[in-house]
N, C-alpha and C positions, 0 to 999 in steps of 0.2 A: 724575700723567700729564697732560699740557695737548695740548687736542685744537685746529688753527687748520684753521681754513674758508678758501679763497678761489676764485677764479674760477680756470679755466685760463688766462688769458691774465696773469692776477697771479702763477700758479705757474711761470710760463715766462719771465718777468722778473727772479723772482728766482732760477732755475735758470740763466737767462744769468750775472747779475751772480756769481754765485757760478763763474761757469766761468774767469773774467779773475785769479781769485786764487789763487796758489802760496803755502801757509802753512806757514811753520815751526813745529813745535811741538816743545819739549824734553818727552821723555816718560820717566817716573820722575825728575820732580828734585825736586831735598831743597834745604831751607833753608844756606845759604852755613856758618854756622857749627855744620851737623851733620857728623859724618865717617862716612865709608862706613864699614863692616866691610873688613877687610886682604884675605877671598874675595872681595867682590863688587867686579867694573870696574865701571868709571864708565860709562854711560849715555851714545851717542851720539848728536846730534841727527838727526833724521828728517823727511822732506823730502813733506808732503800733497798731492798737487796735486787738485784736482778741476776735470771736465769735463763739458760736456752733454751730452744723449745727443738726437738727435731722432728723437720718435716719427712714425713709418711710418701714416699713416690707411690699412686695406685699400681698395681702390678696386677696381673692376668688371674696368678691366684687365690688371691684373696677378692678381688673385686667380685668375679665371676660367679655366681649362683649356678647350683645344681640344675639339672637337665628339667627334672622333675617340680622347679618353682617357678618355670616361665609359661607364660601365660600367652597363648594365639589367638591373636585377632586376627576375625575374620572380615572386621566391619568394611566398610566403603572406606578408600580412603588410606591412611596408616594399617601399616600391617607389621608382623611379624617379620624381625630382623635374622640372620645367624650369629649366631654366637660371637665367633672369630671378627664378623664387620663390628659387631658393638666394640668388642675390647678392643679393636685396633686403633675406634674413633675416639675410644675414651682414652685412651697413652696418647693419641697424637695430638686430642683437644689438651691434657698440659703439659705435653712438652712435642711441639710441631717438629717433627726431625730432626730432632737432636738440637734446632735452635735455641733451646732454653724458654721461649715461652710458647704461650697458648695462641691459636689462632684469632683467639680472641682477645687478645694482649697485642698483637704485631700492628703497625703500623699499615692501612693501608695503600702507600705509596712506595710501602718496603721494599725490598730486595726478596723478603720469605713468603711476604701475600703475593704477590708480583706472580709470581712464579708457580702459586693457586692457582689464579683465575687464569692465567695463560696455557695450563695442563685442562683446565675443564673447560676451555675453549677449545682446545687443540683436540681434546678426547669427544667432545659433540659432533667436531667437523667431522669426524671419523665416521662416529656412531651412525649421523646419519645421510653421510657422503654429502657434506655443505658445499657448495662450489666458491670457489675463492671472492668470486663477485658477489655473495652474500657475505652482512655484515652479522655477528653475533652478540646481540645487546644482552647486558646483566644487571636489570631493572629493578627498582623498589616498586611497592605497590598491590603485586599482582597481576592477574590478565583482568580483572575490573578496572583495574586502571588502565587497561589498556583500552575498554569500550570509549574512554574518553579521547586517549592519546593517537589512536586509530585516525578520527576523522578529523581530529586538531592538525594534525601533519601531514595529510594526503591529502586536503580539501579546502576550500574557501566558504565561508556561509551560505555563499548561493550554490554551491556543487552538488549534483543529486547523484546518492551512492544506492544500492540494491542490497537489500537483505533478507536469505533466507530464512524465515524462521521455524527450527523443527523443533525447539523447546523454550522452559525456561530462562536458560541462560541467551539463548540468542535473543528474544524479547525483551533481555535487559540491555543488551547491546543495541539494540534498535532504539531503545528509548533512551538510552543515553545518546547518543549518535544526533541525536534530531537538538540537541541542545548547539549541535557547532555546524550543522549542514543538513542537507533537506535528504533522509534518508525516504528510504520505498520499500514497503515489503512487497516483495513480487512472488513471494509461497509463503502462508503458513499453515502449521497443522493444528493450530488453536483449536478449532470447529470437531475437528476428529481426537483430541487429547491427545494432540503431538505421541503418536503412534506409530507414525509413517516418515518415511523420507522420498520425498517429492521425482518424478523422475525429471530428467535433465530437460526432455523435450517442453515440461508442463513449465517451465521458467520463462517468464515474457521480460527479456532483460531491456534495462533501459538504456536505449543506444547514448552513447557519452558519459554512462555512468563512472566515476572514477572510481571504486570498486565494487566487486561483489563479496559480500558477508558471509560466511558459514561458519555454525557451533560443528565441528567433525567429529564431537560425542555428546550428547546429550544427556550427565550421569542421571537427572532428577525422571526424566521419562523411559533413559534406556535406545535411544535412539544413535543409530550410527551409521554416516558415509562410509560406502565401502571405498567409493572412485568417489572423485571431486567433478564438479561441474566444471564447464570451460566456458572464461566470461568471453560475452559476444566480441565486445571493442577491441579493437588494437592494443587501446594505451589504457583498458580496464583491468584494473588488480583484479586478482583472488587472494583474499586475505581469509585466514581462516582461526579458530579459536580452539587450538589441541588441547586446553589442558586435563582434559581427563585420560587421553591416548596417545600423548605426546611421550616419546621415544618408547612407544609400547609395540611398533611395527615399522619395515619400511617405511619410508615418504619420499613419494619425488618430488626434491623442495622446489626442483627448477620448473614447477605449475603455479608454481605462489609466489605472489610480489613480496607475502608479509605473514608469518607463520608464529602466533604468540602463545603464553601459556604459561600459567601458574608453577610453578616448578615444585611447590609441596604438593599436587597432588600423585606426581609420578614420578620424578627424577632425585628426591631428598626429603630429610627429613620434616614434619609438619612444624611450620612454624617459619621456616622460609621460604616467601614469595618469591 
């Protein structure tokens, strides 16, 4: 297999050149002194031509739909973009800054992704004043994967962690938890349909717990910390599960060992975790 590299503007030279040529080629011929078998006809010659094709760059004006054919959602979740963010993403999704391909084309170990991920790193610490001593991970998965990854990496099988639970999603967190360490619920609002958010003083935390759990929005019941609790121990985390309100308000990150979250449901578009 032979792999050739060249520029677009080399690949479109030789796509012209190659479009001015009509090739005849005999297909299935035998050397002159073989003879066919008495069933098989002779092979007539067949006539190749090839043509160029020119590619369409999408442009603002013609991509763009009237004012009047876009549609707002209101649902939970995906909503309505502006105008100007769609077509920007749509010229940069194929052709990334003038590098010639799509984001989704670039390598990434490249020099062009490279230099993505270290702008949307560099633009979070900003967003939401990271202090240098926090690290910024850019995870597959989701924050469900994080119910597992959570106490895989801050705990031993025997570690007992503390979990608030004001809703669905923290009850799934708690129940996945208990597969890698001995979690505790020390609040829930099960009993009352997760209605409520628990006050600080009613938390009977477990001294040595290595951390404490909280969902800080609850979308499926509508439930939200305004203030975070403060775990009792020394050396106990607060770890907390933003992603329905994550970069939707300040945060003082310097309260939280460990701050995760889905990033389709607030920060981008749906479809990536």
């Amino acid at each position: 297999m032979t792999t050739v590299a060249m520029s677009a503007d080399t690949a479109f030279r030789h796509l012209k050149a190659a479009a001015s040529i009509s090739t005849t080629a005999q297909v299935g011929a035998f050397p002159s002194n073989l003879s066919l078998p008495s069933n098989c006809a002779a092979r007539k010659a067949v006539s190749i031509t090839c043509s160029s094709t020119t590619l369409q760059t999408p442009s603002a004006a013609t991509a763009a739909s009237s004012s009047s054919d876009r549609v707002f959602n209101f649902a939970a979740g995906p909503a309505t973009l502006p105008e100007n963010v769609l077509l920007k993403a749509q010229a940069e999704l194929y052709n990334w800054n003038g590098c010639g391909m799509s984001v989704m084309e670039m390598s990434h170990r490249g020099k062009e992704f490279l230099s993505i991920i270290q702008k949307a790193e560099s633009d979070l610490r900003t967003l939401l004043n990271v202090p240098s001593n926090y690290s910024v991970l850019f995870l597959q998965g989701g924050a469900t994967t994080q119910f597992a990854a959570v106490p895989l990496n801050l705990c031993n099988p025997d570690d007992v962690v503390d979990y608030v639970v004001t809703g669905s999603w923290g009850d799934k967190a708690f129940k996945e938890a208990a597969k890698y360490c001995k979690p505790k619920t020390i609040w829930s609002g099960k009993s009352e349909k997760y209605t409520k958010i628990p006050t600080f003083d009613a938390l009977e935390q477990t001294p040595g717990a290595k951390y404490l759990h909280i969902c800080a929005n609850e979308t499926i019941h509508g439930v939200e910390f305004k203030d975070y609790p403060k775990p009792a121990g020394e050396t106990t985390l607060l770890v907390a599960d933003m992603s329905s309100n994550f970069c939707s308000k300040p945060v003082d990150v310097t309260k939280f060992g460990v701050i995760y979250a889905g990033a389709q449901k607030k920060v981008v578009h749906l479809g990536l975790p």
